[in-house]
Z-matrix of the N, CA and C atoms (Angstrom, degrees):
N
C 1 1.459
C 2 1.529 1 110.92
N 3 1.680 2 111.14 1 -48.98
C 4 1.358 3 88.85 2 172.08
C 5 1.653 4 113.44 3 123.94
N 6 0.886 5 136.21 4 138.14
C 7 1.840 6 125.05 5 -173.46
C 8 1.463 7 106.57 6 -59.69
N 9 1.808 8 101.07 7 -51.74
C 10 1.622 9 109.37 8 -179.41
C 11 1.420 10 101.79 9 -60.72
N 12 1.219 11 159.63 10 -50.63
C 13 1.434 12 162.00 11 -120.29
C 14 1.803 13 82.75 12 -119.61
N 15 0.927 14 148.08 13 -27.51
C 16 1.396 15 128.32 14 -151.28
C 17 2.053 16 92.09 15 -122.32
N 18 1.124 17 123.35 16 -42.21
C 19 1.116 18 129.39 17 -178.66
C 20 1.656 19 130.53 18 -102.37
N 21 1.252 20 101.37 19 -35.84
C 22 2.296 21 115.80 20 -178.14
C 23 1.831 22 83.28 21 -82.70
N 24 1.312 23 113.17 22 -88.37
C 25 1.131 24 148.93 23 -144.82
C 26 1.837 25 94.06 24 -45.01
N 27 1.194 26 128.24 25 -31.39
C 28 1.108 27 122.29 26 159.98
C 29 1.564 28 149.33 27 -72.14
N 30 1.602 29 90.88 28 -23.76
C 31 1.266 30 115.83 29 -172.31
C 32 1.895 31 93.17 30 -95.45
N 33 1.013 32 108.79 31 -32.96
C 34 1.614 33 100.33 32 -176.06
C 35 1.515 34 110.73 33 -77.12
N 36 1.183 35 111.14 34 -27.02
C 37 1.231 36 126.90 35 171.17
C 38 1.451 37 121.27 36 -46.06
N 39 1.332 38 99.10 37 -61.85
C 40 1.463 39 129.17 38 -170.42
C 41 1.318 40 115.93 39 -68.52
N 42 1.653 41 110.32 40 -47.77
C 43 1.320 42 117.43 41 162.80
C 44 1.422 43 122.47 42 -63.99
N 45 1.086 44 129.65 43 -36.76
C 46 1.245 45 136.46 44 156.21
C 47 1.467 46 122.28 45 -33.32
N 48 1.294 47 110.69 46 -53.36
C 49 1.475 48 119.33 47 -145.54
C 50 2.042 49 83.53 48 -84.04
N 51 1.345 50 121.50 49 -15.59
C 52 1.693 51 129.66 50 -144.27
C 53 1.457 52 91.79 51 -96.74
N 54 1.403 53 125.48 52 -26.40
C 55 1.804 54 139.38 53 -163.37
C 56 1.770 55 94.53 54 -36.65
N 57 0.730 56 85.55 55 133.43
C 58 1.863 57 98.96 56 161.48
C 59 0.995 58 118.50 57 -37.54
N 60 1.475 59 121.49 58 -67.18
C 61 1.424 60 140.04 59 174.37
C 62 1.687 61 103.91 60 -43.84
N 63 1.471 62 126.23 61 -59.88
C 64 1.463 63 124.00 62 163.47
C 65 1.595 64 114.53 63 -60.47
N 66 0.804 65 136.54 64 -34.52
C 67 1.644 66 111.36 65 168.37
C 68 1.521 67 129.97 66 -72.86
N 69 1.416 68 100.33 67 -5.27
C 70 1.395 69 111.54 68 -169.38
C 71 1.784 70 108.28 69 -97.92
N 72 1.570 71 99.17 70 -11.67
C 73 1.730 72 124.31 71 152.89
C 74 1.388 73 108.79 72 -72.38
N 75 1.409 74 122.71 73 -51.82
C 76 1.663 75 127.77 74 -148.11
C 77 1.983 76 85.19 75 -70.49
N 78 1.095 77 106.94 76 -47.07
C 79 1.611 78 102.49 77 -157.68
C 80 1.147 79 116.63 78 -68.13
N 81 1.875 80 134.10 79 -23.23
C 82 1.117 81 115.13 80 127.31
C 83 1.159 82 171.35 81 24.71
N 84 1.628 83 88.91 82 -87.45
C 85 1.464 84 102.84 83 170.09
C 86 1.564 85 119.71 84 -121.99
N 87 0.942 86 136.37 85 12.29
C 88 1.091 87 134.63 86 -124.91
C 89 1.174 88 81.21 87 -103.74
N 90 1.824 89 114.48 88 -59.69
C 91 1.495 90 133.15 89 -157.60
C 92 1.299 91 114.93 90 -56.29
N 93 1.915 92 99.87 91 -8.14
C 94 1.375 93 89.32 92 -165.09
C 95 2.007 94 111.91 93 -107.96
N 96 1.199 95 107.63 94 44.40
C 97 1.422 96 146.88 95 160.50
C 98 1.466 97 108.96 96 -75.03
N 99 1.349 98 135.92 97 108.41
C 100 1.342 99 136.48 98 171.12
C 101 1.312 100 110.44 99 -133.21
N 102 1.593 101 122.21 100 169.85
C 103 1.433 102 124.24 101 148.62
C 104 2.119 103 82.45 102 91.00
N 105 1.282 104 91.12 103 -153.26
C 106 1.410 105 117.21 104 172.51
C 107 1.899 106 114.30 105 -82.68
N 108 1.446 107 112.49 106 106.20
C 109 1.251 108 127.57 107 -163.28
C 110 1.511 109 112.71 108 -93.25
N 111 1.277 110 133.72 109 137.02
C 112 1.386 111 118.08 110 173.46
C 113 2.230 112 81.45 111 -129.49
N 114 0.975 113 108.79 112 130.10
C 115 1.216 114 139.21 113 138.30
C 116 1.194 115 154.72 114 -53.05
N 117 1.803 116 149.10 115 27.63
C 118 0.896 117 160.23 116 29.93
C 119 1.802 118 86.47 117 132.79
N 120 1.194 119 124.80 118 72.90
C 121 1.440 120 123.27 119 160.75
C 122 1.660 121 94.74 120 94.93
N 123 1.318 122 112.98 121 55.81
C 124 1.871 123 109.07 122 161.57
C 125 0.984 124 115.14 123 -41.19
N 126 1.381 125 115.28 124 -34.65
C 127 1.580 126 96.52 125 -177.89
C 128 1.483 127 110.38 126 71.18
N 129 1.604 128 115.85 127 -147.98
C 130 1.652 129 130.73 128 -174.36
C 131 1.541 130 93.85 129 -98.14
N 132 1.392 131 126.29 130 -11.95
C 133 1.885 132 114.86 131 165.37
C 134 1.732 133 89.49 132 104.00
N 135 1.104 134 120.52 133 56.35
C 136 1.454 135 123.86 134 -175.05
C 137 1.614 136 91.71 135 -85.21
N 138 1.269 137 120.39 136 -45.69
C 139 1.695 138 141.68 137 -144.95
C 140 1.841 139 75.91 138 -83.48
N 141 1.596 140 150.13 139 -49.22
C 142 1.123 141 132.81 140 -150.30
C 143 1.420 142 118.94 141 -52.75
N 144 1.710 143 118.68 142 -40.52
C 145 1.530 144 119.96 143 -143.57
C 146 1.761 145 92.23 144 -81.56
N 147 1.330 146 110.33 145 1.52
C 148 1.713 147 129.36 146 -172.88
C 149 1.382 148 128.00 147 -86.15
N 150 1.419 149 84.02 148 -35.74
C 151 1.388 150 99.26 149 176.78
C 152 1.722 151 132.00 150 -33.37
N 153 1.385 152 136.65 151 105.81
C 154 1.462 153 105.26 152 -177.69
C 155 1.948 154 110.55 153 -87.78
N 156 1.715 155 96.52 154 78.73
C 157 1.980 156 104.47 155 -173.24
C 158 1.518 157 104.04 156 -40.80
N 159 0.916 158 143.87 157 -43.95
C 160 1.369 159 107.98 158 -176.90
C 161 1.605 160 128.76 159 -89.33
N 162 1.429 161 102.72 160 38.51
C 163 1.407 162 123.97 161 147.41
C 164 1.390 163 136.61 162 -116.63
N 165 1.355 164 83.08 163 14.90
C 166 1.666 165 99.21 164 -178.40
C 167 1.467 166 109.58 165 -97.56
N 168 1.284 167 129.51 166 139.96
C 169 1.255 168 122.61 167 143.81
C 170 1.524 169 126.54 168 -97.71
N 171 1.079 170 125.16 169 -21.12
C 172 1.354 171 135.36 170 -156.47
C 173 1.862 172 100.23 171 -162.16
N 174 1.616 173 119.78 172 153.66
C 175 1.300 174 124.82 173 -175.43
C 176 1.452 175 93.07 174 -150.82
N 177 1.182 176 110.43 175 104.00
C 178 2.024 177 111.66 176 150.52
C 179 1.453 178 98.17 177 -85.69
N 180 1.255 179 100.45 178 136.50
C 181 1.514 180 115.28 179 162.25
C 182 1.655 181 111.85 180 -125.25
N 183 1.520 182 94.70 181 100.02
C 184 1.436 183 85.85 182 -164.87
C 185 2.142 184 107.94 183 -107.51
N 186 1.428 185 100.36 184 101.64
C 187 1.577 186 107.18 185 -165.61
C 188 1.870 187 106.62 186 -113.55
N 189 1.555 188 123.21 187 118.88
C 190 1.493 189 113.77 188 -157.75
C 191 1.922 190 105.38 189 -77.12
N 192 1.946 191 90.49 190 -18.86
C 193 1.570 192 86.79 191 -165.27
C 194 1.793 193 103.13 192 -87.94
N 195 1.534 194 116.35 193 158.77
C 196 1.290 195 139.34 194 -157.85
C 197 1.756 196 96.97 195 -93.74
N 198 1.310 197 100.36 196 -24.94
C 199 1.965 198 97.61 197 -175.43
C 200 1.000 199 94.49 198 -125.15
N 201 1.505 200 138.37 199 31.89
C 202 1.522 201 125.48 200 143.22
C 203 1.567 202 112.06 201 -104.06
N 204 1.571 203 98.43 202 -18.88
C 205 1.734 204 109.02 203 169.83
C 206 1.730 205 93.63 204 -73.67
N 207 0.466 206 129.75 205 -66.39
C 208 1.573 207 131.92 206 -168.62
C 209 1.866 208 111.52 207 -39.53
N 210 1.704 209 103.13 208 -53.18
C 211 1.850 210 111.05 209 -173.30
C 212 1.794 211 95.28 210 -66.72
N 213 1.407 212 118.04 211 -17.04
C 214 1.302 213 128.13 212 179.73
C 215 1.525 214 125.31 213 -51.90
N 216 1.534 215 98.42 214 -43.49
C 217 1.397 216 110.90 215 -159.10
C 218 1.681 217 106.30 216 -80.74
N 219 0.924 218 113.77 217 -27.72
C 220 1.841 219 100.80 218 172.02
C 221 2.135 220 100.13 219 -61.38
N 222 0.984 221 97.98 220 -43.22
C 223 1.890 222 106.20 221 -157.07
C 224 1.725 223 109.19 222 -61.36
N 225 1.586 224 87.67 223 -27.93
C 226 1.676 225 98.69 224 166.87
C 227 1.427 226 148.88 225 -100.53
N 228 1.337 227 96.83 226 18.45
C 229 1.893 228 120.09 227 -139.03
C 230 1.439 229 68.00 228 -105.80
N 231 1.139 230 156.36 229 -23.32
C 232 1.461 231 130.24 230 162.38
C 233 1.534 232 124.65 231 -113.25
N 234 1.252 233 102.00 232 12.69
C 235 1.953 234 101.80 233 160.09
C 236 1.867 235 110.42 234 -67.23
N 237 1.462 236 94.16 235 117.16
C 238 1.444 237 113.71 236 -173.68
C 239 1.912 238 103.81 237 -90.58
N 240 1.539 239 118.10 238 46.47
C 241 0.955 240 127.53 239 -169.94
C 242 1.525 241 126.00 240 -140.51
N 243 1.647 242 120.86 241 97.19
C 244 1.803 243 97.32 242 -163.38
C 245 1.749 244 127.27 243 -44.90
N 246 1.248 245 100.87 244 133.37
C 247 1.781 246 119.58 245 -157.54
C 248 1.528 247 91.60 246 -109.21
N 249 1.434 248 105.10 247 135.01
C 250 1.521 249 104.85 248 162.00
C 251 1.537 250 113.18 249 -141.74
N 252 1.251 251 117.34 250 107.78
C 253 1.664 252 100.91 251 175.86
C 254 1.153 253 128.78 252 -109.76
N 255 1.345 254 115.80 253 160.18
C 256 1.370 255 124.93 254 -150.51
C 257 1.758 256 111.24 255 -139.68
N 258 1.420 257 99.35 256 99.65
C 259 1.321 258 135.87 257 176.23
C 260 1.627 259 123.46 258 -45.26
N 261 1.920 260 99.84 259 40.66
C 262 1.590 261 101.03 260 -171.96
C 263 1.531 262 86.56 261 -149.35
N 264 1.602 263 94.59 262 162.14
C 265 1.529 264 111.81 263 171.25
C 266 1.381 265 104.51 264 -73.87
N 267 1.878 266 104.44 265 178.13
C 268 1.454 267 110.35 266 -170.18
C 269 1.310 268 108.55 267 -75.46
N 270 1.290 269 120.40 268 -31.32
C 271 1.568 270 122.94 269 179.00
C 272 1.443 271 113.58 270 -52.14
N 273 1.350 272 113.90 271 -18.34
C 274 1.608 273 111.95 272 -173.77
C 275 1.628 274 116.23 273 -141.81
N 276 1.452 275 94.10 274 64.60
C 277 1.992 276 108.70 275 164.28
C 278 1.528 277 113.84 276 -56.97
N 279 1.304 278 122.40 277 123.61
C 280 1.170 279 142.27 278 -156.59
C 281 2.019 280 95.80 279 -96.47
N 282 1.319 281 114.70 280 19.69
C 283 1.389 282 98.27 281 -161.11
C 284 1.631 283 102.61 282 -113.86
N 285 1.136 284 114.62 283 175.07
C 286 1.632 285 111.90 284 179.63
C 287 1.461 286 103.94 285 -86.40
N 288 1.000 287 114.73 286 162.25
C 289 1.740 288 126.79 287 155.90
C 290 1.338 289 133.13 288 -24.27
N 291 1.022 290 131.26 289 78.28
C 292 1.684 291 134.44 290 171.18
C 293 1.558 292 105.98 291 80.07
N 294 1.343 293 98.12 292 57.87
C 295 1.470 294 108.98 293 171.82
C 296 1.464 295 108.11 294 -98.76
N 297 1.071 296 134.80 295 -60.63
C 298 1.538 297 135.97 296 -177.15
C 299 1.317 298 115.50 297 -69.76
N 300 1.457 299 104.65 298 171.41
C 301 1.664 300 122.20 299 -168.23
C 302 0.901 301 90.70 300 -110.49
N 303 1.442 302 135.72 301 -62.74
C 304 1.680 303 124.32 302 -156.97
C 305 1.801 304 75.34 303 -133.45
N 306 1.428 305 87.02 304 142.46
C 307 2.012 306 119.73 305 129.36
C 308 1.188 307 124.81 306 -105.30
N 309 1.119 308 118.68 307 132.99
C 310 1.377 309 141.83 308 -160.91
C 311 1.862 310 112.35 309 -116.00
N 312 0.900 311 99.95 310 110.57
C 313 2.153 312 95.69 311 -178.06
C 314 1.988 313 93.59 312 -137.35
N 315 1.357 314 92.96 313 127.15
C 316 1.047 315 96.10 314 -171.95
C 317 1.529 316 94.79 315 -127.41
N 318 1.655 317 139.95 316 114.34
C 319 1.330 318 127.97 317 172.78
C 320 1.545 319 116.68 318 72.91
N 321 1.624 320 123.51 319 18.58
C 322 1.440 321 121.39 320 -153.00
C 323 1.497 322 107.02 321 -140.03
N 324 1.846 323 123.56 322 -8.86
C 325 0.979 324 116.36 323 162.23
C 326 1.716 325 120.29 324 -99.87
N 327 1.567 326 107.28 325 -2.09
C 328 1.475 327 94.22 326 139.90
C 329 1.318 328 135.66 327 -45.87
N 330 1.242 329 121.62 328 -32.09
C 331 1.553 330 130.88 329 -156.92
C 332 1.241 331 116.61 330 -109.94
N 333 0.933 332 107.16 331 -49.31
C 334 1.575 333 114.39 332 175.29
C 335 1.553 334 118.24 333 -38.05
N 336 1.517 335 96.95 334 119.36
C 337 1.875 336 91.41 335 -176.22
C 338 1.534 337 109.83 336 -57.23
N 339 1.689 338 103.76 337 -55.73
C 340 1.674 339 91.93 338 -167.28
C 341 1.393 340 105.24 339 -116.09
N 342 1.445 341 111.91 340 88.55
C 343 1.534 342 141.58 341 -153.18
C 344 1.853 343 84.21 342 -68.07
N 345 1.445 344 115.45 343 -53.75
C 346 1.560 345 110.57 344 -165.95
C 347 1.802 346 107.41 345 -61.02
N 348 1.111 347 96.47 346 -36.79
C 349 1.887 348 85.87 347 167.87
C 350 1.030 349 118.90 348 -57.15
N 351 1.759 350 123.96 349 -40.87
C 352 0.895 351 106.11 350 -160.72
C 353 1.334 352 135.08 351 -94.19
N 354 1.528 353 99.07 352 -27.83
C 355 1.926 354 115.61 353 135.02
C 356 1.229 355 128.98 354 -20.75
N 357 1.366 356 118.67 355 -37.24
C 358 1.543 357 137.29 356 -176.22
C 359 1.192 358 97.80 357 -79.50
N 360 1.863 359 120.70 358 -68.62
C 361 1.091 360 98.15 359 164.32
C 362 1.541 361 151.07 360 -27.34
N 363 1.137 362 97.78 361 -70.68
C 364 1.618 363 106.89 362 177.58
C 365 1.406 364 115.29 363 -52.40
N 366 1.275 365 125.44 364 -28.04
C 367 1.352 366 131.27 365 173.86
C 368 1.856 367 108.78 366 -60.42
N 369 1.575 368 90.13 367 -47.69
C 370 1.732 369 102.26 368 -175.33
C 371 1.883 370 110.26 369 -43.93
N 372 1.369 371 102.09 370 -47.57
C 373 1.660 372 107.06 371 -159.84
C 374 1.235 373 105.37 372 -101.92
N 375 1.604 374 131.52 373 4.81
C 376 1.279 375 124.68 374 143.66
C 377 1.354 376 117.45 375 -41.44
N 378 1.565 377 116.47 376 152.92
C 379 1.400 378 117.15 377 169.08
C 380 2.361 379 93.56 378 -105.15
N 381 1.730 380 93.84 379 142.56
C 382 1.431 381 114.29 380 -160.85
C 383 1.506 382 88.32 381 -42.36
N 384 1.037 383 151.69 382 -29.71
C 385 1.526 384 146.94 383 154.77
C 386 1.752 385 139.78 384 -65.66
N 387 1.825 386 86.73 385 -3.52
C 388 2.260 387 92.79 386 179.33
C 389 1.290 388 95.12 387 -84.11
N 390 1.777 389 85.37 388 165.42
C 391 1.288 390 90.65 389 166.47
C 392 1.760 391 108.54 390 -123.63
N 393 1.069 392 114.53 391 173.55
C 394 1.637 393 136.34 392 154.99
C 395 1.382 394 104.80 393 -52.70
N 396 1.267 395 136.46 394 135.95
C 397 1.181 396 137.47 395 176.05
C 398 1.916 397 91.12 396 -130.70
N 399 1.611 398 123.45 397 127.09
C 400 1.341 399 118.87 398 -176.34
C 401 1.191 400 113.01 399 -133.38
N 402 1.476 401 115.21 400 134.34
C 403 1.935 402 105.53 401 156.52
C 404 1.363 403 95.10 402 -136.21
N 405 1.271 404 124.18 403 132.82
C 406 1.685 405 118.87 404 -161.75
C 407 1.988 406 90.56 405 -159.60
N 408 1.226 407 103.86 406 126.19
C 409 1.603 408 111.76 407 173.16
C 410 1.644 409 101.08 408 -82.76
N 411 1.073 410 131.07 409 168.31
C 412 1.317 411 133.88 410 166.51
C 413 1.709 412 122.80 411 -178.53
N 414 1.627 413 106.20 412 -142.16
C 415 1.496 414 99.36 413 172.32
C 416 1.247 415 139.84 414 -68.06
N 417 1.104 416 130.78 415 111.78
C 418 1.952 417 120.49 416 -166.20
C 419 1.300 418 96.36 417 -64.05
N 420 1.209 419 103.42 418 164.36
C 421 1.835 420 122.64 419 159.49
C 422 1.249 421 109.44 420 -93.78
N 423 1.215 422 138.93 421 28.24
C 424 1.330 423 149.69 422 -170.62
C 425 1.786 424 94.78 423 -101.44
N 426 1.220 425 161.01 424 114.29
C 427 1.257 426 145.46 425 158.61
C 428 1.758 427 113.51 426 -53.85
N 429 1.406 428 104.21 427 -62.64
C 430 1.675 429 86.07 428 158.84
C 431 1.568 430 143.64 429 -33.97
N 432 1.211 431 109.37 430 -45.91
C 433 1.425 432 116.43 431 -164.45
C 434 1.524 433 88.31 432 -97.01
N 435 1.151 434 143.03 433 -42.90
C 436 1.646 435 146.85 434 147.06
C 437 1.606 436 110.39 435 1.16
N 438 1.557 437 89.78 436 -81.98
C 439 1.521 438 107.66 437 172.98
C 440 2.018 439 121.07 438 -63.10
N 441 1.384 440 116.18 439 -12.75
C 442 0.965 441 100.69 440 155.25
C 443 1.909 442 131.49 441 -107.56
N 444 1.265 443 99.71 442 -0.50
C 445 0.918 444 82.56 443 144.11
C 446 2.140 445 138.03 444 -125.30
N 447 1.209 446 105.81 445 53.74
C 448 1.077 447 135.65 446 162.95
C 449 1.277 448 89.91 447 -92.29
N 450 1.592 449 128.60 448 -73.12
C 451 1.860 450 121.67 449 -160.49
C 452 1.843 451 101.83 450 -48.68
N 453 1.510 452 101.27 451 -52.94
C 454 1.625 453 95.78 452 -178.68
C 455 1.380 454 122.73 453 -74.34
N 456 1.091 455 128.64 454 -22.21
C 457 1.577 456 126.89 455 -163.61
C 458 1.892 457 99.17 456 -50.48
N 459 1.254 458 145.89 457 -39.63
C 460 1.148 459 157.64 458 -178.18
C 461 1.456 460 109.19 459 -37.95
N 462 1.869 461 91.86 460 -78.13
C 463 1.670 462 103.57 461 175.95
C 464 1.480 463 110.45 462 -68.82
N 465 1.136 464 146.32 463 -28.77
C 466 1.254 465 156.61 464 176.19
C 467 1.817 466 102.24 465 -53.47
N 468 1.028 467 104.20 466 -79.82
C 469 1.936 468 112.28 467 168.16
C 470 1.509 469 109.81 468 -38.94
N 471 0.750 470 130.42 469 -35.24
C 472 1.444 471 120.95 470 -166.24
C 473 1.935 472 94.44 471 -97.83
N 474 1.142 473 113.05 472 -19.17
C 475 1.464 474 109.04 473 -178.67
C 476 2.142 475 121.73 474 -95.62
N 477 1.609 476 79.51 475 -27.41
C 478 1.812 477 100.42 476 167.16
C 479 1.410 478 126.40 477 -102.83
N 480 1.391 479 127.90 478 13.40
C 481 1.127 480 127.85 479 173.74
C 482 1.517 481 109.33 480 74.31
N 483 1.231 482 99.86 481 62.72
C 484 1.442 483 122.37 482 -170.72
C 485 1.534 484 129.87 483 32.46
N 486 1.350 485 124.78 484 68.06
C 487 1.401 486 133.42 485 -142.07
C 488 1.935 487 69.93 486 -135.22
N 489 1.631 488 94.36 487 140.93
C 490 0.886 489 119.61 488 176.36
C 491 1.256 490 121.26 489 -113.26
N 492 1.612 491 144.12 490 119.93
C 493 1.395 492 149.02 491 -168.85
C 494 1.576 493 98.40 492 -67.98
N 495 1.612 494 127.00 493 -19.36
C 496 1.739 495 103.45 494 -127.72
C 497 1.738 496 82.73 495 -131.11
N 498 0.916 497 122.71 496 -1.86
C 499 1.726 498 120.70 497 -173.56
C 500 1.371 499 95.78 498 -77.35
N 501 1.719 500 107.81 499 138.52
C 502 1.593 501 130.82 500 -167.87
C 503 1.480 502 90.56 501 -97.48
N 504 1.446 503 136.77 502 99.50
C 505 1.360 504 149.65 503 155.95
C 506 1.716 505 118.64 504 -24.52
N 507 1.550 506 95.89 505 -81.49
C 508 1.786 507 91.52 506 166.69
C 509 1.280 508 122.99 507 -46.87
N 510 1.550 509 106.53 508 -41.61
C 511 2.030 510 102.90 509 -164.91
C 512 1.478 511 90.90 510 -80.55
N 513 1.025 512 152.51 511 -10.45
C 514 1.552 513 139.02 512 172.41
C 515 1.385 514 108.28 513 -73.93
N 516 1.325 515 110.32 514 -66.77
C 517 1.528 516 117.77 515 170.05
C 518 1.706 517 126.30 516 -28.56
N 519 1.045 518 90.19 517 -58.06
C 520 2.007 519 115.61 518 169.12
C 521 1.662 520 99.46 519 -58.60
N 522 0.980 521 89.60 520 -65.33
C 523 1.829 522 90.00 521 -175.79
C 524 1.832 523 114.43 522 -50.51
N 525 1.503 524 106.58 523 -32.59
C 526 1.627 525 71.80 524 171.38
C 527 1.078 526 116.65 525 -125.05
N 528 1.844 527 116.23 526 51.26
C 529 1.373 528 113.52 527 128.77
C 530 1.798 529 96.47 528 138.90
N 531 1.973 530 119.51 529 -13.35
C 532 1.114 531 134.50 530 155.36
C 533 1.242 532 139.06 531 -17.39
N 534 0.959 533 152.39 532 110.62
C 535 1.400 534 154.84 533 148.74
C 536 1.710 535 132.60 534 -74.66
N 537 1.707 536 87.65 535 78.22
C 538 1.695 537 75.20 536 -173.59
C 539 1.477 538 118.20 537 -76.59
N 540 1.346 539 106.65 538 127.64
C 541 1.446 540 132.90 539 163.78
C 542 1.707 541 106.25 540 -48.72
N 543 1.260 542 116.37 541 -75.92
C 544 1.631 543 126.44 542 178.54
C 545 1.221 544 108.99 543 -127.27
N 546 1.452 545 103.30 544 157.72
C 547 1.586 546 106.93 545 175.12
C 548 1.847 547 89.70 546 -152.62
N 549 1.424 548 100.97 547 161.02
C 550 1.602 549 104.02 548 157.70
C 551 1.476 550 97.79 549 -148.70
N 552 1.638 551 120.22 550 147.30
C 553 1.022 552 136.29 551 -176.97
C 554 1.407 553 100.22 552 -122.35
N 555 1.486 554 115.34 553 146.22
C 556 1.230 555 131.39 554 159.57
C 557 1.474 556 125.47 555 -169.86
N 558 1.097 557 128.38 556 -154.84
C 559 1.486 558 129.14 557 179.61
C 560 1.831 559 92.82 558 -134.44
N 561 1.850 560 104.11 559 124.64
C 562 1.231 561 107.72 560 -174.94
C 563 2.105 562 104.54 561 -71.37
N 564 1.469 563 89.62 562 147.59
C 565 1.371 564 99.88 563 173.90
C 566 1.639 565 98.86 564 -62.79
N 567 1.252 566 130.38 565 137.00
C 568 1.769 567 144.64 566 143.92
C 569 1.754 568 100.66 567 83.87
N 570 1.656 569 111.34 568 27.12
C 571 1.244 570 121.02 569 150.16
C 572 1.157 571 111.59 570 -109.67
N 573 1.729 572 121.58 571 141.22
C 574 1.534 573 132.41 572 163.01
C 575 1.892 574 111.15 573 -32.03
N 576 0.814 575 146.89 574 146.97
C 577 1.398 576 136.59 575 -173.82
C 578 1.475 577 102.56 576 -98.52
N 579 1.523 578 141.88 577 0.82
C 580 0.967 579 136.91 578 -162.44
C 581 1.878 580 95.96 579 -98.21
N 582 1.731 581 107.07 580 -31.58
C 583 1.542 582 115.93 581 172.09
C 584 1.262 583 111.24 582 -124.58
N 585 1.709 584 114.82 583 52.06
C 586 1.435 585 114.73 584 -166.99
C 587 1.513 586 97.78 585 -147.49
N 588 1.436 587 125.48 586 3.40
C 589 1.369 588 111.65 587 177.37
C 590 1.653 589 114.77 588 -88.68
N 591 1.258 590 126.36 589 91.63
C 592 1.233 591 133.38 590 161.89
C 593 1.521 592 134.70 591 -70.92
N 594 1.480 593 112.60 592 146.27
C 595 1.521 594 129.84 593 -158.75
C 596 1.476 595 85.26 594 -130.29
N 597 1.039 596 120.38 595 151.55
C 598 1.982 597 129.87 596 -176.85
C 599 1.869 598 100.75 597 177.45
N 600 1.179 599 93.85 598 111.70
C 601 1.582 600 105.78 599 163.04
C 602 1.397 601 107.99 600 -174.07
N 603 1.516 602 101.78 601 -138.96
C 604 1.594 603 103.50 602 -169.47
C 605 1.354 604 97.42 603 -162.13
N 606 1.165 605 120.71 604 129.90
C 607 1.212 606 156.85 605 115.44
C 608 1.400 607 150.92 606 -4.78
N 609 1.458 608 139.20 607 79.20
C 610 1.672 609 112.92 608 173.99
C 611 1.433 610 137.98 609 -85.58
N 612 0.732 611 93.86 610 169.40
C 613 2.043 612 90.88 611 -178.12
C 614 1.463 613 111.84 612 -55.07
């Protein structure tokens, strides 16, 4: 992994994902996670202080990196909710078939190398009634800001832990096999607009 990959690359990450402007997205949607939750890139536990717990029964937190489980553990040391995490990427959910109520991906299908697996996944361990729970930055409809970040998405990935500016949120979702219920699009207030156009709703199986 690397000094940068094991030590920078987390912390920029992390701080990133914490911006004002992003929590003022997370609260949103966040709450709207119920039943049995699987979690889709915990990350450092940005998505916890959001949580609405007494709609929870159950929490997978399933995060592959070792020092984002770690920046995690203060953010969760008071979720009053059984926690279980699970030490794999999104491409590979460890769960049976239509066990959960909601999946939850918050900031994580930018990144994900093989985003269509992992869509598939999450679709798989829904129960024929969960839903998708989403907050995902991606491609603007702006052609300007489009085209710039196409030029950056390159240097950008290699500096964010492979987070992609240019991935179309809805058409991924749709594509593997989704039904979004709601969505809202916009450009977050006191983010750059080139990594600030956000998609957040929900989804059915």
């Amino acid at each position: 992994m690397g000094w940068y990959g094991e030590y920078i690359e987390p912390a920029l990450v992390s701080c990133a994902c914490g911006l004002k402007a992003i929590s003022k997205e997370r609260v949103k949607i966040v709450p709207k996670a119920t039943g049995r939750v699987l979690e889709i890139g915990f990350g450092s536990g940005h998505n916890a202080p959001f949580y609405n717990q007494s709609a929870i029964e159950h929490l997978y937190a399933l995060e592959p990196s070792a020092a984002m489980r770690k920046r995690a553990q203060k953010r969760v040391a008071d979720l009053a909710i059984p926690m279980e995490c699970l030490d794999l990427p999104g491409e590979e959910i460890p769960l049976a078939d239509e066990v959960v109520d909601t999946v939850l991906v918050t900031f994580t299908l930018c990144t994900i190398p093989d985003v269509e697996k992992a869509l598939a996944g999450m679709r798989r361990v829904l129960k024929p009634d969960g839903k998708l729970v989403f907050l995902e930055h991606g491609l603007a409809p702006d052609a300007g800001i489009a085209k710039w970040q196409n030029r950056l998405n390159g240097v950008w990935g290699k500096l964010a832990g492979g987070c992609n500016l240019n991935r179309d949120t809805t058409l991924m979702i749709r594509n593997a096999g989704f039904d979004i219920k709601s969505v809202d699009q916009h450009y977050a207030a006191g983010s750059p607009k080139f990594a600030g156009y956000m998609s957040l709703g929900v989804a059915g199986r």
